[in-house]
N, CA and C atoms of all chains as a GROMACS GRO file, in nm:
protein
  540
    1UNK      N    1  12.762   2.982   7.722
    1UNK     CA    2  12.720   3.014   7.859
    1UNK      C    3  12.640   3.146   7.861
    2UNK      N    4  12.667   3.284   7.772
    2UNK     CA    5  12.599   3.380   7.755
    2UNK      C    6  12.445   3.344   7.717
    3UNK      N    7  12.416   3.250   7.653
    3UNK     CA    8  12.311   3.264   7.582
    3UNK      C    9  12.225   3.131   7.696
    4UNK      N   10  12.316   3.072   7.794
    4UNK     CA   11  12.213   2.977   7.895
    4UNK      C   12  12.190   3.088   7.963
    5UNK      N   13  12.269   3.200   8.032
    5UNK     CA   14  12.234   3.299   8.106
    5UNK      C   15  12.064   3.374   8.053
    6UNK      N   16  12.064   3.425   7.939
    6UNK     CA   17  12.020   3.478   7.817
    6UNK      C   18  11.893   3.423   7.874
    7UNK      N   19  11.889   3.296   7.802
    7UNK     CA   20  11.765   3.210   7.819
    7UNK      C   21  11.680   3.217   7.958
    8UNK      N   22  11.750   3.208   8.033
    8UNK     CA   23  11.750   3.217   8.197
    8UNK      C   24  11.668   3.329   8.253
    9UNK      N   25  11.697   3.443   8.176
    9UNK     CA   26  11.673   3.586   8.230
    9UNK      C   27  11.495   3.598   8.196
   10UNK      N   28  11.448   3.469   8.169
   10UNK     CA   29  11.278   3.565   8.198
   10UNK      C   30  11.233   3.417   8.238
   11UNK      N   31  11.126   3.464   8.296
   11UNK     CA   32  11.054   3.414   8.419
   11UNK      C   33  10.936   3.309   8.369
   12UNK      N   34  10.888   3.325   8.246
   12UNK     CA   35  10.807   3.200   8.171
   12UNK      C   36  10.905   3.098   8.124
   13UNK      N   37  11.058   3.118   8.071
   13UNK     CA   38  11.118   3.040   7.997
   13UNK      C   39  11.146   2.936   8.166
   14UNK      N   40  11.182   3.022   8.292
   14UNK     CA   41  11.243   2.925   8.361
   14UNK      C   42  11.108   2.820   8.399
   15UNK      N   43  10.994   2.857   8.410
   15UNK     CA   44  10.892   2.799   8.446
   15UNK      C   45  10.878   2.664   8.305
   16UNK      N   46  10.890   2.671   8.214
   16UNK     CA   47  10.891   2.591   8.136
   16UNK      C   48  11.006   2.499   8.158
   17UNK      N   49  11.138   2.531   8.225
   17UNK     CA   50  11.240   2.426   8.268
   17UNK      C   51  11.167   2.349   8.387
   18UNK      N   52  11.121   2.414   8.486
   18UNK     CA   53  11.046   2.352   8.611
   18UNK      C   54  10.989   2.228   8.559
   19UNK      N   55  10.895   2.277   8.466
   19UNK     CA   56  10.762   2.198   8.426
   19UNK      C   57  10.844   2.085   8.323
   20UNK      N   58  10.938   2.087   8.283
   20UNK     CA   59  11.023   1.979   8.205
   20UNK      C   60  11.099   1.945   8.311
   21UNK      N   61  11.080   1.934   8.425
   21UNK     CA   62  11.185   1.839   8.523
   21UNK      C   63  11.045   1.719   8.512
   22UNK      N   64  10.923   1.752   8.545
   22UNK     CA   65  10.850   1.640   8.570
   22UNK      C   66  10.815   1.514   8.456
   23UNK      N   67  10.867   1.582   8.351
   23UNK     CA   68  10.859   1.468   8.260
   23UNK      C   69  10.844   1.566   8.119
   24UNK      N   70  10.880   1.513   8.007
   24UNK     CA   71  10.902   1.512   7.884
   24UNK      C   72  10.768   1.594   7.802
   25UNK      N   73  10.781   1.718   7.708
   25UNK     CA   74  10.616   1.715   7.733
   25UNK      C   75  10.619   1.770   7.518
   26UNK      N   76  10.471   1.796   7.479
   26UNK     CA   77  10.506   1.827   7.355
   26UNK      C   78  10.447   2.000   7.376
   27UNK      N   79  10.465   2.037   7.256
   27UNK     CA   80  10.433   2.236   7.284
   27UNK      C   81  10.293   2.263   7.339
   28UNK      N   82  10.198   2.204   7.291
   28UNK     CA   83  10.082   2.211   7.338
   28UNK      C   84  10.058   2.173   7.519
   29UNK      N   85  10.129   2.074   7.506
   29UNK     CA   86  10.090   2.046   7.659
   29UNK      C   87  10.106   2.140   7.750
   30UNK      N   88  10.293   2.197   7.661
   30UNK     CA   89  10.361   2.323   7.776
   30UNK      C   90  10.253   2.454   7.737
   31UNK      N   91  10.221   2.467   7.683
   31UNK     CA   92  10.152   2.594   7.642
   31UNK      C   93  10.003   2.615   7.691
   32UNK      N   94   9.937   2.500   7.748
   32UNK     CA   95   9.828   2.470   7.808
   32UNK      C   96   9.851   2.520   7.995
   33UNK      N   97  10.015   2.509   8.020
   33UNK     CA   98  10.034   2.558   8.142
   33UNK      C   99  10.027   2.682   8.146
   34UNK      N  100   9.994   2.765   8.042
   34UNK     CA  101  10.059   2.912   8.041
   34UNK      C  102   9.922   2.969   7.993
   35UNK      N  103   9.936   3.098   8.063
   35UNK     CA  104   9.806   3.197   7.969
   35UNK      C  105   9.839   3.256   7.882
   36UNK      N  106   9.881   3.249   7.756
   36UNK     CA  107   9.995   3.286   7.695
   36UNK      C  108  10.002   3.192   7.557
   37UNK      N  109  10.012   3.328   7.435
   37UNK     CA  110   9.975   3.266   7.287
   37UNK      C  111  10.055   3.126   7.296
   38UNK      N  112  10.028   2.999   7.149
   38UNK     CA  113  10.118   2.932   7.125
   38UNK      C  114  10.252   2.980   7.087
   39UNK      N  115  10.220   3.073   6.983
   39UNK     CA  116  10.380   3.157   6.934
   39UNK      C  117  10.415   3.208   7.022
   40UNK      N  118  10.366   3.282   7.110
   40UNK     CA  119  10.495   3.311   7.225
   40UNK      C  120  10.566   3.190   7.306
   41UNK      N  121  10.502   3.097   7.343
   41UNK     CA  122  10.553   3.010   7.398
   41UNK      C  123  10.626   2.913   7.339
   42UNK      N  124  10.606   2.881   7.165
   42UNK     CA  125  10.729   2.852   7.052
   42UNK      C  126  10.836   2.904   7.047
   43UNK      N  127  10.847   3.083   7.122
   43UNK     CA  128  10.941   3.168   7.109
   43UNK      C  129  11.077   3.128   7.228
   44UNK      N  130  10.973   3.144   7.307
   44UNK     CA  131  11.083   3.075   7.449
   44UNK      C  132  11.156   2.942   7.431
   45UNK      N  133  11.063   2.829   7.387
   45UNK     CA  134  11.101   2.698   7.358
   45UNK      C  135  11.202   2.758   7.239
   46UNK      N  136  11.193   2.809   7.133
   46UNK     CA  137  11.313   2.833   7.079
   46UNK      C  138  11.501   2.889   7.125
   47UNK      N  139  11.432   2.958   7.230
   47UNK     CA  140  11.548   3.038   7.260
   47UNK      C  141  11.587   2.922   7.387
   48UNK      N  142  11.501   2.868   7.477
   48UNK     CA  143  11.557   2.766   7.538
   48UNK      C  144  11.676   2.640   7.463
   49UNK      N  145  11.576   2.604   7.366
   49UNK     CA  146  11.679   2.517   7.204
   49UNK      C  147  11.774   2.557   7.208
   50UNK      N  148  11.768   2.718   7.134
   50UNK     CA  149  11.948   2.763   7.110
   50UNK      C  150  12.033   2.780   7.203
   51UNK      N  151  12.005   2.763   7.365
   51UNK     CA  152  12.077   2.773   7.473
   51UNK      C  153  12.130   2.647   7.520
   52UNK      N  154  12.043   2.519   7.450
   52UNK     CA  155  12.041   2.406   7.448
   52UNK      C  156  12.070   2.332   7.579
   53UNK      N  157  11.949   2.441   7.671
   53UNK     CA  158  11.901   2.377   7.796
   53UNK      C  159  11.816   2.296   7.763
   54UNK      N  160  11.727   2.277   7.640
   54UNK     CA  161  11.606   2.212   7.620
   54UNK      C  162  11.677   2.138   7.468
   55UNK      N  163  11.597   2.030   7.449
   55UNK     CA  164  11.593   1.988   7.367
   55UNK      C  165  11.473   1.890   7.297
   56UNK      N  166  11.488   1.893   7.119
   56UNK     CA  167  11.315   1.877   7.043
   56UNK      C  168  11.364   1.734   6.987
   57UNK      N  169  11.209   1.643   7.003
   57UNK     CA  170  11.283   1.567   6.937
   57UNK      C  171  11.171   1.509   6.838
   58UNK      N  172  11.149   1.488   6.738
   58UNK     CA  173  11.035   1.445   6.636
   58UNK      C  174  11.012   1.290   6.676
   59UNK      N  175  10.882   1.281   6.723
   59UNK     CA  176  10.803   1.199   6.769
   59UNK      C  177  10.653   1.154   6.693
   60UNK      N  178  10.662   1.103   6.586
   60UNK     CA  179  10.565   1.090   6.457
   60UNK      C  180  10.492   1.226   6.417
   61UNK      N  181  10.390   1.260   6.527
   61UNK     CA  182  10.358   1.407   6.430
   61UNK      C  183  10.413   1.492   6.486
   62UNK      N  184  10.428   1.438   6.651
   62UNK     CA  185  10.457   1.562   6.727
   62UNK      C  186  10.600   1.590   6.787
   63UNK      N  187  10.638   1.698   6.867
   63UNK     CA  188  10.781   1.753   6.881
   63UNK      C  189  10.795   1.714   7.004
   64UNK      N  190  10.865   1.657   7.044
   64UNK     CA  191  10.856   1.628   7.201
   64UNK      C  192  10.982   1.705   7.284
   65UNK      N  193  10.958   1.806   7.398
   65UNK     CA  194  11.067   1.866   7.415
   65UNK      C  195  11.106   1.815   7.572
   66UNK      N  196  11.248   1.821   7.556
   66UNK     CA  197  11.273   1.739   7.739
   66UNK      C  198  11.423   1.787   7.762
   67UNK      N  199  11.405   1.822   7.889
   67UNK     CA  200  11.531   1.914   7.962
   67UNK      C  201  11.691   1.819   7.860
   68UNK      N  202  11.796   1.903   7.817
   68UNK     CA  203  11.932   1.910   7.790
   68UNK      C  204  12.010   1.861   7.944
   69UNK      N  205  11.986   1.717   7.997
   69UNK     CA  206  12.070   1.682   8.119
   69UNK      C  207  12.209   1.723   8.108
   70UNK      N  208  12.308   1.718   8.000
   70UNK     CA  209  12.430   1.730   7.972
   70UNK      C  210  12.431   1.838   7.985
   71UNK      N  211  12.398   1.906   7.902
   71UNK     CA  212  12.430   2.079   7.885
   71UNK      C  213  12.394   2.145   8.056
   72UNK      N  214  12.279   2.088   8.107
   72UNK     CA  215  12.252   2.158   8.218
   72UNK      C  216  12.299   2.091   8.379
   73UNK      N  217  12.369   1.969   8.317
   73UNK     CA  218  12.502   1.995   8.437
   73UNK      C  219  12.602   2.059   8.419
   74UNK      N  220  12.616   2.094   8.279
   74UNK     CA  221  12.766   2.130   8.266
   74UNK      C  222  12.789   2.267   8.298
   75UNK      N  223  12.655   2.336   8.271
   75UNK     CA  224  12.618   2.504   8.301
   75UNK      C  225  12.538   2.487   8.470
   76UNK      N  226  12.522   2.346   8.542
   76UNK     CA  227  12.539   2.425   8.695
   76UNK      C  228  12.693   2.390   8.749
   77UNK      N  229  12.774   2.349   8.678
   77UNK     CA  230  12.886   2.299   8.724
   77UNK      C  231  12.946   2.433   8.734
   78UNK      N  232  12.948   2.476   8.577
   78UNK     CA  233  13.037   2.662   8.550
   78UNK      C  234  12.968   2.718   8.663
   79UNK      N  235  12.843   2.736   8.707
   79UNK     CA  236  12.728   2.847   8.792
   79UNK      C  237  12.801   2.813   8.881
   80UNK      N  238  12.822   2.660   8.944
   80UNK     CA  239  12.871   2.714   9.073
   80UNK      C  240  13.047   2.754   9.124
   81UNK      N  241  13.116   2.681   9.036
   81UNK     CA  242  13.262   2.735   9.044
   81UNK      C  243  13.266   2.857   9.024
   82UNK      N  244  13.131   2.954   8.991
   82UNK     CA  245  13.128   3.121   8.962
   82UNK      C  246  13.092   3.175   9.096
   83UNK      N  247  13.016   3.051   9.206
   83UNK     CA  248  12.956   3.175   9.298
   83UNK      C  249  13.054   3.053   9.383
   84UNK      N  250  13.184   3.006   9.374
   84UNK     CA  251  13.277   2.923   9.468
   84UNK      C  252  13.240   2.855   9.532
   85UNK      N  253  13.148   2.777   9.476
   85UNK     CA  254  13.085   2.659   9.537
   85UNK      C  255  13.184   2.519   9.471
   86UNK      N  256  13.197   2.450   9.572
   86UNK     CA  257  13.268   2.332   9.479
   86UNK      C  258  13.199   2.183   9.451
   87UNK      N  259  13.206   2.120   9.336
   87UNK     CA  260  13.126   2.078   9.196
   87UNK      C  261  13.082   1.962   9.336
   88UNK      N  262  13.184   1.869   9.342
   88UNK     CA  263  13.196   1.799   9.484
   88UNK      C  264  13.110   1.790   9.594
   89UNK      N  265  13.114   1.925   9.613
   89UNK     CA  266  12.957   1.880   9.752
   89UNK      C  267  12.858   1.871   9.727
   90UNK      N  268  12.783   1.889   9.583
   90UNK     CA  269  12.658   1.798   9.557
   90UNK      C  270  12.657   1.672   9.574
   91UNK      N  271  11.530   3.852   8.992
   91UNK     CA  272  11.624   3.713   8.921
   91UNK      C  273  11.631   3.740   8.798
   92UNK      N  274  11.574   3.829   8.726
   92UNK     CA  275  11.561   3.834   8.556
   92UNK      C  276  11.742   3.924   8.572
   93UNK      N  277  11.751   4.025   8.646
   93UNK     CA  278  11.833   4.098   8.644
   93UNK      C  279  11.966   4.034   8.684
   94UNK      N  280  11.936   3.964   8.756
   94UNK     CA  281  12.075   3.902   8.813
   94UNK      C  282  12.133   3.772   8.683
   95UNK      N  283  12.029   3.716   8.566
   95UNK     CA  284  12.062   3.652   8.497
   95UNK      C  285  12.128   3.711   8.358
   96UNK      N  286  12.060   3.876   8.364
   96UNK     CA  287  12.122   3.953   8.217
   96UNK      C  288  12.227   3.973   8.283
   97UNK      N  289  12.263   3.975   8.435
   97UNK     CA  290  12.429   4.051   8.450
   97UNK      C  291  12.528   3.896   8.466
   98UNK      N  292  12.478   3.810   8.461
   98UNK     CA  293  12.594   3.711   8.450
   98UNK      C  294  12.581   3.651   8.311
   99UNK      N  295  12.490   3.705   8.147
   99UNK     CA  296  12.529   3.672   8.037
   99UNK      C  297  12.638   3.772   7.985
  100UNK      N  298  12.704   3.755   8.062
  100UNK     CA  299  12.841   3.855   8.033
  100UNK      C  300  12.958   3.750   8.099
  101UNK      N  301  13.051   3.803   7.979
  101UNK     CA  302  13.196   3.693   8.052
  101UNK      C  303  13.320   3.836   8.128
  102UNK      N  304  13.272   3.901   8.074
  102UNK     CA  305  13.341   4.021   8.174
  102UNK      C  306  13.290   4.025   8.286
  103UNK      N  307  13.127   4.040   8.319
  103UNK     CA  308  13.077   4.012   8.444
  103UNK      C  309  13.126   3.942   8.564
  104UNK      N  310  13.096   3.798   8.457
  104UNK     CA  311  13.135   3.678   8.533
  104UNK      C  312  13.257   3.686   8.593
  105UNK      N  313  13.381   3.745   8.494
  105UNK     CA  314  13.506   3.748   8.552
  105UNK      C  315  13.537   3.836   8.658
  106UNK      N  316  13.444   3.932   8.667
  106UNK     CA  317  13.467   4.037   8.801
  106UNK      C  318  13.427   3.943   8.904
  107UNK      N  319  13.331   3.895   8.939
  107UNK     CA  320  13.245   3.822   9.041
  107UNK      C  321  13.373   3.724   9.051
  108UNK      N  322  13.455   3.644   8.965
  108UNK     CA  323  13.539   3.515   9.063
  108UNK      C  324  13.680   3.655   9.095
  109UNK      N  325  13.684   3.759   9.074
  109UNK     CA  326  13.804   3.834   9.091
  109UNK      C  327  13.745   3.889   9.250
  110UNK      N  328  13.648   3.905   9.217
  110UNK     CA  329  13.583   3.966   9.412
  110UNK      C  330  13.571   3.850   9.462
  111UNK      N  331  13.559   3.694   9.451
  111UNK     CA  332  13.606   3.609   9.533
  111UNK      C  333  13.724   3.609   9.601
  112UNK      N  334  13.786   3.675   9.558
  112UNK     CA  335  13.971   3.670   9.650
  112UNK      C  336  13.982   3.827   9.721
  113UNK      N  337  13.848   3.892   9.736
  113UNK     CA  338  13.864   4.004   9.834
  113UNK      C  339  13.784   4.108   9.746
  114UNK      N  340  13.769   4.195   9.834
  114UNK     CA  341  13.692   4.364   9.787
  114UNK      C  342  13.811   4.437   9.694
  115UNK      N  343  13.798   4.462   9.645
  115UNK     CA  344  13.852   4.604   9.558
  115UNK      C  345  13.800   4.699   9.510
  116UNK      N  346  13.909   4.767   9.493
  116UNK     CA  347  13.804   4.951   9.402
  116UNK      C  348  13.823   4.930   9.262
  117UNK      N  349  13.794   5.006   9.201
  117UNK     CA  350  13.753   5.003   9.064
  117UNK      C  351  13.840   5.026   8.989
  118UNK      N  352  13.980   5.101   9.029
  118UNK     CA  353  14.096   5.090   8.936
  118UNK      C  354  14.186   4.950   8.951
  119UNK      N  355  14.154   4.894   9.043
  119UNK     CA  356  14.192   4.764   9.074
  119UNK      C  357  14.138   4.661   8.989
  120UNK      N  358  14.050   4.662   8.952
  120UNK     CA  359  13.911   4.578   8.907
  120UNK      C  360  13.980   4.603   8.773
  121UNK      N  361  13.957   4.728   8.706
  121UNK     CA  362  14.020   4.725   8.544
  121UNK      C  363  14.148   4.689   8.537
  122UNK      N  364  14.254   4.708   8.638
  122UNK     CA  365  14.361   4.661   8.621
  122UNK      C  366  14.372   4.509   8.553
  123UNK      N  367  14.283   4.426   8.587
  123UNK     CA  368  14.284   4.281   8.539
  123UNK      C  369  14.208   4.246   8.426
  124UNK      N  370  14.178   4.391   8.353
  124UNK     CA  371  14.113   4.347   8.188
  124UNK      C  372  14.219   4.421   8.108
  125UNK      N  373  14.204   4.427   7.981
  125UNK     CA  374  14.238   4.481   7.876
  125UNK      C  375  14.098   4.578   7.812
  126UNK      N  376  14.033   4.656   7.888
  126UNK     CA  377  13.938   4.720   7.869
  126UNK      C  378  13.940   4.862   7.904
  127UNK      N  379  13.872   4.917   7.859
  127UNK     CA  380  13.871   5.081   7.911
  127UNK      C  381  13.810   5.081   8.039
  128UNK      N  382  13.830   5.178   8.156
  128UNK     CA  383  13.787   5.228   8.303
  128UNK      C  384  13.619   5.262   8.260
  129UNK      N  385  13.566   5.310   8.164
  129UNK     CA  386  13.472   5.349   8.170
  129UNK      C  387  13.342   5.195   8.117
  130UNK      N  388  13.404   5.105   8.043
  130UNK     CA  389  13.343   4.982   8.037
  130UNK      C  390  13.324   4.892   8.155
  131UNK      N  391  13.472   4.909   8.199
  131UNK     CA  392  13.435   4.798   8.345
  131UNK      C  393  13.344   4.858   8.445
  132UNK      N  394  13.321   5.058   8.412
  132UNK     CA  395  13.252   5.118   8.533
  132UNK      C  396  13.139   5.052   8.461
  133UNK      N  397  13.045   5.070   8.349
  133UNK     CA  398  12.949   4.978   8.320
  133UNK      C  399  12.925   4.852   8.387
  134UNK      N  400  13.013   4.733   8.381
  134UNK     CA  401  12.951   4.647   8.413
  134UNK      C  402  12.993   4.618   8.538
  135UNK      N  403  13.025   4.727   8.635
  135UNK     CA  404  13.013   4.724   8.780
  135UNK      C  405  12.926   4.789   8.816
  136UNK      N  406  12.813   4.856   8.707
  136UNK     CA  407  12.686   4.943   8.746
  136UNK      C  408  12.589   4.792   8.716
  137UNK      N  409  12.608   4.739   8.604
  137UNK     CA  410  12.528   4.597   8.628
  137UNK      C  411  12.526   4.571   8.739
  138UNK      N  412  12.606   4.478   8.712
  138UNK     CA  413  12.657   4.386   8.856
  138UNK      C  414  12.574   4.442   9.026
  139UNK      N  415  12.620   4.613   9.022
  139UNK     CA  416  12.522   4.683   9.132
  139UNK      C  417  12.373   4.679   9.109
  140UNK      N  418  12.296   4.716   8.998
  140UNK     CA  419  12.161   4.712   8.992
  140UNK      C  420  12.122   4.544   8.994
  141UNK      N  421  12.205   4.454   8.972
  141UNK     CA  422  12.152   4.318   8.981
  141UNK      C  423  12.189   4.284   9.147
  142UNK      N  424  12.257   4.352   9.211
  142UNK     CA  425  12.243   4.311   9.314
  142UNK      C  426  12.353   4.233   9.400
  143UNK      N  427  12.412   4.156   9.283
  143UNK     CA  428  12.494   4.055   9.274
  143UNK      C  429  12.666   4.104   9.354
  144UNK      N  430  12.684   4.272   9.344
  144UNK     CA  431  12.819   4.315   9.436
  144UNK      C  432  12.727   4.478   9.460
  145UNK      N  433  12.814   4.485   9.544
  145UNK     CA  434  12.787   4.633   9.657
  145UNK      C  435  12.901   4.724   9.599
  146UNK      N  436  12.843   4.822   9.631
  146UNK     CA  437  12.945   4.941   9.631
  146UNK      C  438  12.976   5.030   9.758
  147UNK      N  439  13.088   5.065   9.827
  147UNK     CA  440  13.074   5.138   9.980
  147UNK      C  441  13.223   5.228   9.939
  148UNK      N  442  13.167   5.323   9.978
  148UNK     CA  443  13.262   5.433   9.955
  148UNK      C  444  13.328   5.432  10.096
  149UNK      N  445  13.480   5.438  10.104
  149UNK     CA  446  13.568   5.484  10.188
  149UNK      C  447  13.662   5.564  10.162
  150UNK      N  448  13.623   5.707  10.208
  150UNK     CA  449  13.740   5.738  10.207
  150UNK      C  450  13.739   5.821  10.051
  151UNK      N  451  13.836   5.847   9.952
  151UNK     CA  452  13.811   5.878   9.862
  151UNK      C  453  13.771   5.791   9.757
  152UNK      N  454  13.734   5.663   9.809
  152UNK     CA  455  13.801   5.524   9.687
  152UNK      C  456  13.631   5.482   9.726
  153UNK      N  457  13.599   5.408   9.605
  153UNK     CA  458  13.496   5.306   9.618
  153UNK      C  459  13.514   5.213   9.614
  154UNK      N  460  13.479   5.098   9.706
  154UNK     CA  461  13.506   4.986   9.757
  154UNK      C  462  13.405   4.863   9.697
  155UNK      N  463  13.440   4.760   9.601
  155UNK     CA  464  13.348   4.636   9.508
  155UNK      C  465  13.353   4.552   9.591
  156UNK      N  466  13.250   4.468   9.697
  156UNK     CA  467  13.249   4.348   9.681
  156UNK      C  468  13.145   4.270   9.680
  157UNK      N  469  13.161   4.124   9.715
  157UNK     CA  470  13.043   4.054   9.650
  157UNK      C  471  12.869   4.055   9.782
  158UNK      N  472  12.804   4.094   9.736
  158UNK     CA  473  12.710   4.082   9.784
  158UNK      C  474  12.614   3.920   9.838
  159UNK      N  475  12.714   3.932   9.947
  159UNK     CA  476  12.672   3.715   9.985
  159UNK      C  477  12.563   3.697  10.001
  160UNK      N  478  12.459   3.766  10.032
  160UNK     CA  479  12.326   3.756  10.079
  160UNK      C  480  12.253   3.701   9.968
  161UNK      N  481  12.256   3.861   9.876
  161UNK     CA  482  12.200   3.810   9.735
  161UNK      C  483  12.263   3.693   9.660
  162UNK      N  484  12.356   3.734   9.690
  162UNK     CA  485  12.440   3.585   9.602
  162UNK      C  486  12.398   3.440   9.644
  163UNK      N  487  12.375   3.408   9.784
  163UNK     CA  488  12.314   3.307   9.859
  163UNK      C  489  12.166   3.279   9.775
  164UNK      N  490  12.095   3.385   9.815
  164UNK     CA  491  11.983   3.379   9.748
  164UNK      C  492  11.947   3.335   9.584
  165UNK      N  493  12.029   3.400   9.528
  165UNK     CA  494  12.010   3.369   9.356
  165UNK      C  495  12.046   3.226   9.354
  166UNK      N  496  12.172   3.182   9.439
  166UNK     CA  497  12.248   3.012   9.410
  166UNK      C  498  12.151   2.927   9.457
  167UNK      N  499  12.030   2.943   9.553
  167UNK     CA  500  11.908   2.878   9.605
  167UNK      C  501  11.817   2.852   9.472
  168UNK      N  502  11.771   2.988   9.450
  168UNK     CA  503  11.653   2.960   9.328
  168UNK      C  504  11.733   2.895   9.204
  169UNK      N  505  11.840   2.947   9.167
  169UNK     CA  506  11.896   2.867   9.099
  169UNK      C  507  11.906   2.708   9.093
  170UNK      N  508  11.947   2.634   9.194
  170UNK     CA  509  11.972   2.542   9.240
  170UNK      C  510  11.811   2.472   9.205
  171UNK      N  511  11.732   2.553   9.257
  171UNK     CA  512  11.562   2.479   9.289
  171UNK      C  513  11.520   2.434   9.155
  172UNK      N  514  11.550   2.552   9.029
  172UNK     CA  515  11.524   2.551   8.871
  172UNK      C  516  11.628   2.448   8.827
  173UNK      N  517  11.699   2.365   8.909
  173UNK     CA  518  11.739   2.239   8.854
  173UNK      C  519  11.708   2.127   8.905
  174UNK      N  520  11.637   2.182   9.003
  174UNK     CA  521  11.606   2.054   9.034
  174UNK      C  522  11.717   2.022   9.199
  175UNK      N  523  11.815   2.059   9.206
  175UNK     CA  524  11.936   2.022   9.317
  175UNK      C  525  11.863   2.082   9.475
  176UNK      N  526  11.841   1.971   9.535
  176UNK     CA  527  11.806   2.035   9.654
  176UNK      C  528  11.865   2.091   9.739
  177UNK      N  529  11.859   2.199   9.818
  177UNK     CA  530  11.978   2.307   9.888
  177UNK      C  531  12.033   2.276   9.959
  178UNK      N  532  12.007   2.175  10.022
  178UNK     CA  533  12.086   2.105  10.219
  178UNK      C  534  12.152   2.012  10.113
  179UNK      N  535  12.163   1.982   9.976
  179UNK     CA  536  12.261   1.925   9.949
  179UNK      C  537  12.417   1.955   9.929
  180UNK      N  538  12.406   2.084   9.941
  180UNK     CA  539  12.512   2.161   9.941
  180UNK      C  540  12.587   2.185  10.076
   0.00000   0.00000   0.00000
């Protein structure tokens, strides 16, 4: 949970979750949204990985990365029993 | 929002925030419920204040912790939006 927080805390990584709600994408595509090197934007997609809000998946040449559904109900489930919201009224 | 996400990659954090769910307290109150030193929990009740996330109001000789609903409202919105969960669903 430290390290979904972690991930969370800058403002290109969450924009790259946004942009993976609309569909499944590979690094280039996400990195074409951004003004912003490829390696930096490998960097975020990494640290998104190890938070394992995101996840890669080898797709013949290319990496295809698409939102962690499991992991990221399970970390808004904790988020909201933290700010006493209950799981239920979604 | 960057700030309010480095102060909840903390599980001490986190645990102050559901302990100010059951009311305001002061700060010897607050350490009372860790196994930590007074001067660590004053740390991450100086987080917690620069993120926004709890208030501080002096009464009296005592300083008074609680949760800041406004901001807190606010962060559980954008939060909510970066998943996708729409807010009147709540």
């Amino acid at each position: 949970m430290n390290l979904a927080f972690k991930a969370l805390s800058d403002g290109t990584r969450r924009d790259i979750l946004r942009l993976l709600q609309s569909g499944d994408l590979n690094a280039g595509e996400i990195a074409s949204h951004f003004e912003m090197s490829k390696p930096s934007i490998s960097h975020h997609l990494n640290v998104l990985k190890q938070a394992k809000l995101v996840q890669a998946e080898r797709q013949g040449q290319e990496i295809i990365y698409s939102l962690n559904a499991t992991v990221m109900q399970e970390f808004l489930s904790a988020f909201l029993e933290l700010f006493g919201v209950n799981d239920d009224e979604i």
